[in-house]
C-alpha positions in Angstrom: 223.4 49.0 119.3 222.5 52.7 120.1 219.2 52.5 119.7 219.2 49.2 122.0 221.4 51.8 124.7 218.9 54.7 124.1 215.8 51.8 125.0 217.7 50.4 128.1 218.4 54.5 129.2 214.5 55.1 128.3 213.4 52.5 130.6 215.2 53.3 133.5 214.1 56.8 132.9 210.4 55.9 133.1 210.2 53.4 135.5 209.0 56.1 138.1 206.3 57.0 136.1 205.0 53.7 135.3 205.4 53.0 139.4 203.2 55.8 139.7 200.4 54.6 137.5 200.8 51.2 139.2 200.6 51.7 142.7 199.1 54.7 143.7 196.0 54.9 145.3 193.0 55.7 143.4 188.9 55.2 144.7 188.0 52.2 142.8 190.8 50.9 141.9 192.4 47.7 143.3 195.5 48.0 144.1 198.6 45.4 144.1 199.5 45.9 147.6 203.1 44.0 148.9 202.9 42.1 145.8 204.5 45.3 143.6 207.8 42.9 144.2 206.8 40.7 141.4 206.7 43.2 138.8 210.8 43.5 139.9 211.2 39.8 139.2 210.7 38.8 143.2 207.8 37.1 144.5 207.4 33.2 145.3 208.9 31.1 143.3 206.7 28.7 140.8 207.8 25.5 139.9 207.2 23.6 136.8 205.7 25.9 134.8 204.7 24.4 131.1 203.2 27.7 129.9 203.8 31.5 130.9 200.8 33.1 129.0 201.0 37.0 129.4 197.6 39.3 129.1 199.0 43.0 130.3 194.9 43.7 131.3 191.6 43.3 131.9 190.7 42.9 127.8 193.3 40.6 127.5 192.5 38.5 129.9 188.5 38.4 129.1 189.9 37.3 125.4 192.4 34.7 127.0 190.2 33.0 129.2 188.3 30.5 126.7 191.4 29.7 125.2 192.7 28.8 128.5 189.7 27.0 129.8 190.0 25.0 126.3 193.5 24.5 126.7 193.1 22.9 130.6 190.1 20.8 129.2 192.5 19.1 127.0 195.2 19.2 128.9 194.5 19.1 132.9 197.8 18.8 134.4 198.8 21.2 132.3 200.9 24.3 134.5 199.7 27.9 133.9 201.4 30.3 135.0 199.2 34.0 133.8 200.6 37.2 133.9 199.1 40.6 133.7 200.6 43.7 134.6 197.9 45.5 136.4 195.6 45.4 139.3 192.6 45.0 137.6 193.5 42.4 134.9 194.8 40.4 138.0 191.3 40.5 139.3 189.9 39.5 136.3 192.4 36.6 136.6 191.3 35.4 139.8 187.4 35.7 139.0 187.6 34.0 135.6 190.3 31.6 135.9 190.4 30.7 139.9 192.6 27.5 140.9 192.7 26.7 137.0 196.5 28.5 136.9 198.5 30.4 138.9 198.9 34.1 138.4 202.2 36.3 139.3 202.4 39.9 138.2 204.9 40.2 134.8 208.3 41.5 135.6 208.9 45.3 134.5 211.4 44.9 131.3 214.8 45.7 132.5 216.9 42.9 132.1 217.5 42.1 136.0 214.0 41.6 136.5 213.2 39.8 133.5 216.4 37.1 134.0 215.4 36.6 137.2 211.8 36.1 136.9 213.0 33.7 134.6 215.6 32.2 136.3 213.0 31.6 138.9 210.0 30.5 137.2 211.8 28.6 134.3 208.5 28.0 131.8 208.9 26.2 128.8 207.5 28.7 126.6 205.6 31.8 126.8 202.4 33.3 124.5 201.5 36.6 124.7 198.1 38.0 123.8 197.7 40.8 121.3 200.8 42.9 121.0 202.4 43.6 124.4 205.9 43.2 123.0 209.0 44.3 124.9 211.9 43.7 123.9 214.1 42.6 126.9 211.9 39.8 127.5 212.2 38.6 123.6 215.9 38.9 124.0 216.1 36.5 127.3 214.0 34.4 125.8 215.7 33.9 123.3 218.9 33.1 125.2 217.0 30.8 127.1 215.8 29.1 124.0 211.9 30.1 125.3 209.7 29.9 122.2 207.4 33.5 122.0 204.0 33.0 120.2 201.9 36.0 119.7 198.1 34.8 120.0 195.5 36.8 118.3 197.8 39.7 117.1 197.3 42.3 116.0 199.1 45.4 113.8 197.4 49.1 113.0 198.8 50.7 110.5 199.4 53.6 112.6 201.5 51.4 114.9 203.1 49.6 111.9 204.4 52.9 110.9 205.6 54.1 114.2 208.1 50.4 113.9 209.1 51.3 110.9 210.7 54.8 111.9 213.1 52.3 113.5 213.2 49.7 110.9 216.6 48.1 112.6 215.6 47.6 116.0 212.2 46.4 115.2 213.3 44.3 112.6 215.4 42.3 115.3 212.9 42.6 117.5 210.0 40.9 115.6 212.5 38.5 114.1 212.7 37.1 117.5 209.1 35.5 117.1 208.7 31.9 116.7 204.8 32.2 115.7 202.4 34.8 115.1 198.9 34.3 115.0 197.6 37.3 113.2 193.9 38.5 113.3 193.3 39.3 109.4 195.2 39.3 106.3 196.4 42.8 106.8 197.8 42.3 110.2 200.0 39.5 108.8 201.5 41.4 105.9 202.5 44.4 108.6 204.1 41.9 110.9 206.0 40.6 107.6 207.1 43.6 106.9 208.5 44.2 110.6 210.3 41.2 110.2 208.3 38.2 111.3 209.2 35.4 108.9 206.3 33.8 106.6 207.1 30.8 107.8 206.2 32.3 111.0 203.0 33.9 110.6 199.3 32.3 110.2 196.6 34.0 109.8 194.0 32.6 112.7 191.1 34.8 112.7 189.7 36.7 116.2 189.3 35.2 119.4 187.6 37.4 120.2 184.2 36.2 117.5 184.6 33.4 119.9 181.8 34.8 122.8 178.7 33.4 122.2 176.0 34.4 124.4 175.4 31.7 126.3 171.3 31.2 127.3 171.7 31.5 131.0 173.5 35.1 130.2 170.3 35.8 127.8 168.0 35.1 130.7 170.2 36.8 133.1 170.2 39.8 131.3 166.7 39.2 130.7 165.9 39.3 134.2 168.3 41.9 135.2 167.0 44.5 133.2 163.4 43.7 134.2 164.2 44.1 137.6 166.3 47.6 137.0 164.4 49.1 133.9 161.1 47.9 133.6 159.3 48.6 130.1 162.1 51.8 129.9 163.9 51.5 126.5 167.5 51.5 127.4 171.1 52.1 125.3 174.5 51.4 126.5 177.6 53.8 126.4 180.7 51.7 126.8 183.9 51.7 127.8 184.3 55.3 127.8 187.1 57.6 128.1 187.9 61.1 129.9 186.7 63.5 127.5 184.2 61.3 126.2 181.8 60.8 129.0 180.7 64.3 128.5 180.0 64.0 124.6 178.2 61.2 125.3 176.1 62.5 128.5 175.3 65.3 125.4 173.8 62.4 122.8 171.8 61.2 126.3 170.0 64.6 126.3 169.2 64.8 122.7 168.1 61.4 122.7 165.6 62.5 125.7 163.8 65.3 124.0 162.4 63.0 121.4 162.0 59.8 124.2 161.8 61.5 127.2 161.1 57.6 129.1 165.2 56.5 127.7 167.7 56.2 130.2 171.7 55.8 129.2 173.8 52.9 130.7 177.0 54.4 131.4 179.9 52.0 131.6 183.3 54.0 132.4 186.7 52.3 130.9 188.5 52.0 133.8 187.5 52.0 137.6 189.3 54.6 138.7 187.0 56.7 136.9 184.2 55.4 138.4 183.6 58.4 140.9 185.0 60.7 138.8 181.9 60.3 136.3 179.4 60.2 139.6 180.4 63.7 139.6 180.1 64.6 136.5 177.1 63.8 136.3 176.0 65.2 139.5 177.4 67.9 138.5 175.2 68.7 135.2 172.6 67.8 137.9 171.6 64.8 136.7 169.8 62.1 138.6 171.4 58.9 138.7 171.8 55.5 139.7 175.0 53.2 140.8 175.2 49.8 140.5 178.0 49.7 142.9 175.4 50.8 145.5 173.0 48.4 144.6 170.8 50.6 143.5 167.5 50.9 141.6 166.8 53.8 139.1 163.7 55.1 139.7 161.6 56.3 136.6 162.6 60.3 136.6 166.5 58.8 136.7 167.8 58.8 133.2 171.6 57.8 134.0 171.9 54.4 135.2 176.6 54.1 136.2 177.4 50.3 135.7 180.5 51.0 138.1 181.3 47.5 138.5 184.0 45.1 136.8 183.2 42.1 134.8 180.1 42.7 133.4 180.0 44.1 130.2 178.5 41.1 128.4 175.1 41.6 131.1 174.5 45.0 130.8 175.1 44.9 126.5 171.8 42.2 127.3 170.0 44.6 129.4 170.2 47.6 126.6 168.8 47.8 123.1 171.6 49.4 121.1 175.1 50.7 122.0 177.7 53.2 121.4 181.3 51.9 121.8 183.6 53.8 123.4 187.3 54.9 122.6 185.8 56.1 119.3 184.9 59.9 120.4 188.5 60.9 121.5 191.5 59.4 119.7 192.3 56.1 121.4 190.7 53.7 118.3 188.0 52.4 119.5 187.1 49.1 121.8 185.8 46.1 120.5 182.3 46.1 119.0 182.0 42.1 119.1 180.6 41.9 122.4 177.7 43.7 121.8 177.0 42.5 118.1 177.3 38.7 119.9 174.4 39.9 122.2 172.4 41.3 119.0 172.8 45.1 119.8 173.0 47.5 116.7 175.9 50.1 117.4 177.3 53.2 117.1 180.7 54.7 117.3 182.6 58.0 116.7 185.4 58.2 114.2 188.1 56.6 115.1 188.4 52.8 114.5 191.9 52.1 114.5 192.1 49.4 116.6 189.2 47.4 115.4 189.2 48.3 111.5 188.3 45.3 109.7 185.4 44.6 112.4 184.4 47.8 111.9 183.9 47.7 108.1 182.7 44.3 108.0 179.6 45.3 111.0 179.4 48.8 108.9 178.8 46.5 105.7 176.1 44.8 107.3 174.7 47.3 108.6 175.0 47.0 112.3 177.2 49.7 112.9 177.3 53.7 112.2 180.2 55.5 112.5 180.5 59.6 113.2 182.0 62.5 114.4 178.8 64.5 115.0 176.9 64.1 117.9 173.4 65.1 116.7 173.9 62.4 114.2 174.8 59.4 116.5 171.7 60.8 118.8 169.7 60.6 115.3 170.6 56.8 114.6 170.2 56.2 118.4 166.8 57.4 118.2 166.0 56.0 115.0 166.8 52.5 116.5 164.9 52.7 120.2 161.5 54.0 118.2 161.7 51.0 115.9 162.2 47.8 117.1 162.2 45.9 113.4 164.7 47.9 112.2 166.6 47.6 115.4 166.0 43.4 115.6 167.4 43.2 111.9 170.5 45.3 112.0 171.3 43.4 115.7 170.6 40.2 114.0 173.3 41.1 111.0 176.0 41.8 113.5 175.4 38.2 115.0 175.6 37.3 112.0 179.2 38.4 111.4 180.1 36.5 114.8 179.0 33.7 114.0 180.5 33.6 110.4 183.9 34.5 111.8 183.9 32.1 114.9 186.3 29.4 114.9 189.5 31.8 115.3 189.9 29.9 119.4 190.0 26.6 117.9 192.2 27.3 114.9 195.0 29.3 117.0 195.1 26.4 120.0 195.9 23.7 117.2 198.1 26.2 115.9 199.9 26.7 119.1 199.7 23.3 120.2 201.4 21.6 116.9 204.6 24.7 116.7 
C-alpha cells in the first residue's frame, strides 16, 4: 500500500515533465495540438469499441500494423480503437492504418483520467504491444473486468531486475495479466518470475520476423537509390542517438580514406533531431544532402540525412550494409530485423539489451558484428563495401534467420483470438 501511495505521489509529481516532453514545440516534430485533452481522458467519445490496442510510439505501431491489418481482414466490422502516446506514433497511425481504426491519444495514468477514458470509451478488452505497462490502467481494468494481453512482450534482464527491487508491487502488478505473449523462452521465464501465471504465458515468437520485403519495396528501393546514388557504394547508420551521431560521423571518415567514392545514410532516431544533426554536420563542415529538401547528393557529398518518417525499410534497400543504432550509447540497441529482412550485413556497438537473442542468433550466422571500437566497426564496414561476395553471403544468412523465425503474427493473433 505505500509503495502504491509513493507511485500515485510520483505521478503527480512528474506529470509536468512529461507535459513538457509532449507538447512543446520542437522543428520537426509534430505536435498534438488541442488534442493534448485526450491524454487527460477528454476528447470525443467512441462508441462501441471491440478492441483498445495500445502502441506508446512510432516502433510500436510499425510492429502493430500487420497484426492489425490481419486482424481487420478476418474480422471487418471489427472496432479498433489505437492508442499511442506521442505525436509521431499518432502519425504513423494515420499513414499506416488510415480509416481501418480509430485513433485517440492514451490517457496519462492517474486514475481520473484512466476511469474516465474508460468510462467513456468502454472497450471490451485492451492489448498492449511490448511492455508499456502502467499500473493504474491494469488496476481499472481489472475492476472493469477488461481483459489485458501483452502482444510480443518482451523482458531484459536489466529491467527484470529493476521489478524485482520491488518484488510486491510488481508481483500484483503482473499478476493482473490475463495473457502474455512473450518473444523467446527467456522473456517468459522473467515474466514468471514477476508474477504472470504459467497458465498465462505463451511463448509466440517476434512480430517483428514478420516484414518481408515485399518486391515492389525491392524495386523501389532499387530505383530510389539509382536515382540518389548512382554506382556510389552506400551504408546506412540508423536510428541514431545524441552522442552517437558524432561516433558514427567518425567511422564515416575512416571508412572514406580507404573508399573515398562511400557516402553514409544517416537516419536520426527521432525527428526532433533532425536539424540538430544538419548542424552537426555542417558544422565538421561536411557537405551534405537532405531528403526533407528533396534533394540530390552530388558526387563530392558523402552525408546523405534521411530526415523523413516512415521510411526505414527504403533506405535499408538503398544501402549495402548497416550499423544499428542505440548500440554506441547505452539505450540497447534497435532492432536489427529490418535490415537483415532486406539482406543487409550489420554492425552494432556494444550494447544489445533490448534485442539479445536476435543479436546472438544474426551474430551466429554471421550477419552481425558487435563492438565498442570504432576503428573496428569502420574495419568490418570496409571489409563488406570492397567485397560484394562476402557481403551477398553474410546478408543472405540474416534473411535467413527471418525467414526461419517468421510465423510469430500468425501464432500470437490465434493466440489472442481463442483467450
Amino acid at each position: 500500500m505505500i509503495l502504491f501511495i509513493l507511485y500515485q505521489l510520483l505521478l503527480f509529481a512528474f506529470l509536468p515533465i512529461a507535459m513538457y516532453k509532449l507538447y512543446w514545440p520542437k522543428a520537426g516534430k509534430p505536435n498534438v495540438g488541442k488534442r493534448w485533452v485526450e491524454h487527460f481522458g477528454f476528447g470525443k467519445k467512441v462508441s462501441n469499441v471491440d478492441l483498445w490496442f495500445h502502441a506508446v510510439s512510432v516502433g510500436e505501431v510499425i510492429a502493430a500494423t500487420p497484426l492489425i491489418k490481419q486482424l481487420k481482414q478476418q474480422h471487418p466490422a471489427l472496432h479498433i480503437l489505437v492508442t499511442t502516446t506521442t505525436a509521431t506514433g499518432a502519425e504513423q497511425v494515420s499513414a499506416k492504418l488510415g480509416e481501418l481504426i480509430t485513433h485517440r491519444y492514451a490517457p496519462f495514468d492517474l486514475w481520473p483520467c484512466i476511469k474516465l477514458f474508460i468510462h467513456k470509451n468502454q472497450p471490451k478488452k485492451l492489448w498492449v504491444m511490448e511492455t508499456e505497462l502502467w499500473p493504474n490502467w491494469l488496476s481499472v481494468c481489472q475492476q472493469h473486468r477488461i481483459p489485458v494481453s501483452l502482444v510480443n512482450a518482451r523482458m531484459s534482464e536489466r529491467s527484470c531486475k529493476r521489478y524485482l527491487r520491488f518484488s510486491g508491487f510488481s508481483q500484483r502488478l503482473f499478476a493482473k495479466l490475463s495473457l502474455v505473449l512473450a518473444q523467446h523462452q527467456d522473456d517468459a521465464q522473467r515474466f514468471n518470475q514477476l508474477g504472470v501465471a504459467a497458465a498465462n504465458l505463451q511463448v509466440s515468437g517476434s512480430i517483428k520476423y514478420d516484414l518481408p520485403a515485399t518486391d515492389s519495396l525491392i524495386q523501389q528501393a532499387a530505383d530510389t537509390r539509382k536515382s540518389l546514388f548512382a554506382e556510389r557504394l552506400v551504408w546506412i547508420a540508423a536510428s541514431t542517438h545524441k552522442g552517437e551521431d558524432e561516433l558514427v560521423l567518425d567511422v564515416m571518415q575512416q571508412v572514406r580514406k580507404q573508399l573515398p567514392d562511400s557516402l553514409l545514410i544517416l537516419v536520426p532516431r527521432h525527428p526532433e533531431r533532425f536539424d540538430q544533426v544538419a548542424e552537426l554536420i555542417a558544422a565538421r563542415e561536411l557537405s551534405f544532402a537532405r531528403r526533407s529538401l528533396q534533394q540530390v547528393p552530388n558526387s563530392n557529398q558523402t552525408v546523405y540525412l534521411a530526415d523523413t518518417m516512415g521510411e526505414m525499410m527504403l533506405m535499408y534497400g538503398c544501402a549495402d550494409t548497416a550499423f544499428i543504432g542505440g548500440s554506441l550509447v547505452k539505450i540497447g540497441g534497435h532492432n536489427y530485423l529490418e535490415a537483415a529482412a532486406m539482406c543487409l550485413p550489420c554492425v552494432a556497438g556494444e550494447y544489445d539489451f533490448n534485442f539479445s537473442d536476435i543479436s546472438q542468433q544474426l551474430q551466429a550466422c554471421g550477419a552481425l558484428k558487435l563492438s565498442a571500437d570504432n576503428e573496428q566497426l569502420a574495419n568490418w564496414i570496409k571489409a563488406w563495401l570492397s567485397d560484394e561476395n562476402a557481403r551477398k553471403k553474410a546478408g543472405e544468412a540474416g534473411l535467413g534467420i527471418v525467414k526461419q523465425n517468421q510465423g510469430a503474427l500468425a501464432r500470437s493473433l490465434d493466440a489472442l483470438l481463442n483467450h
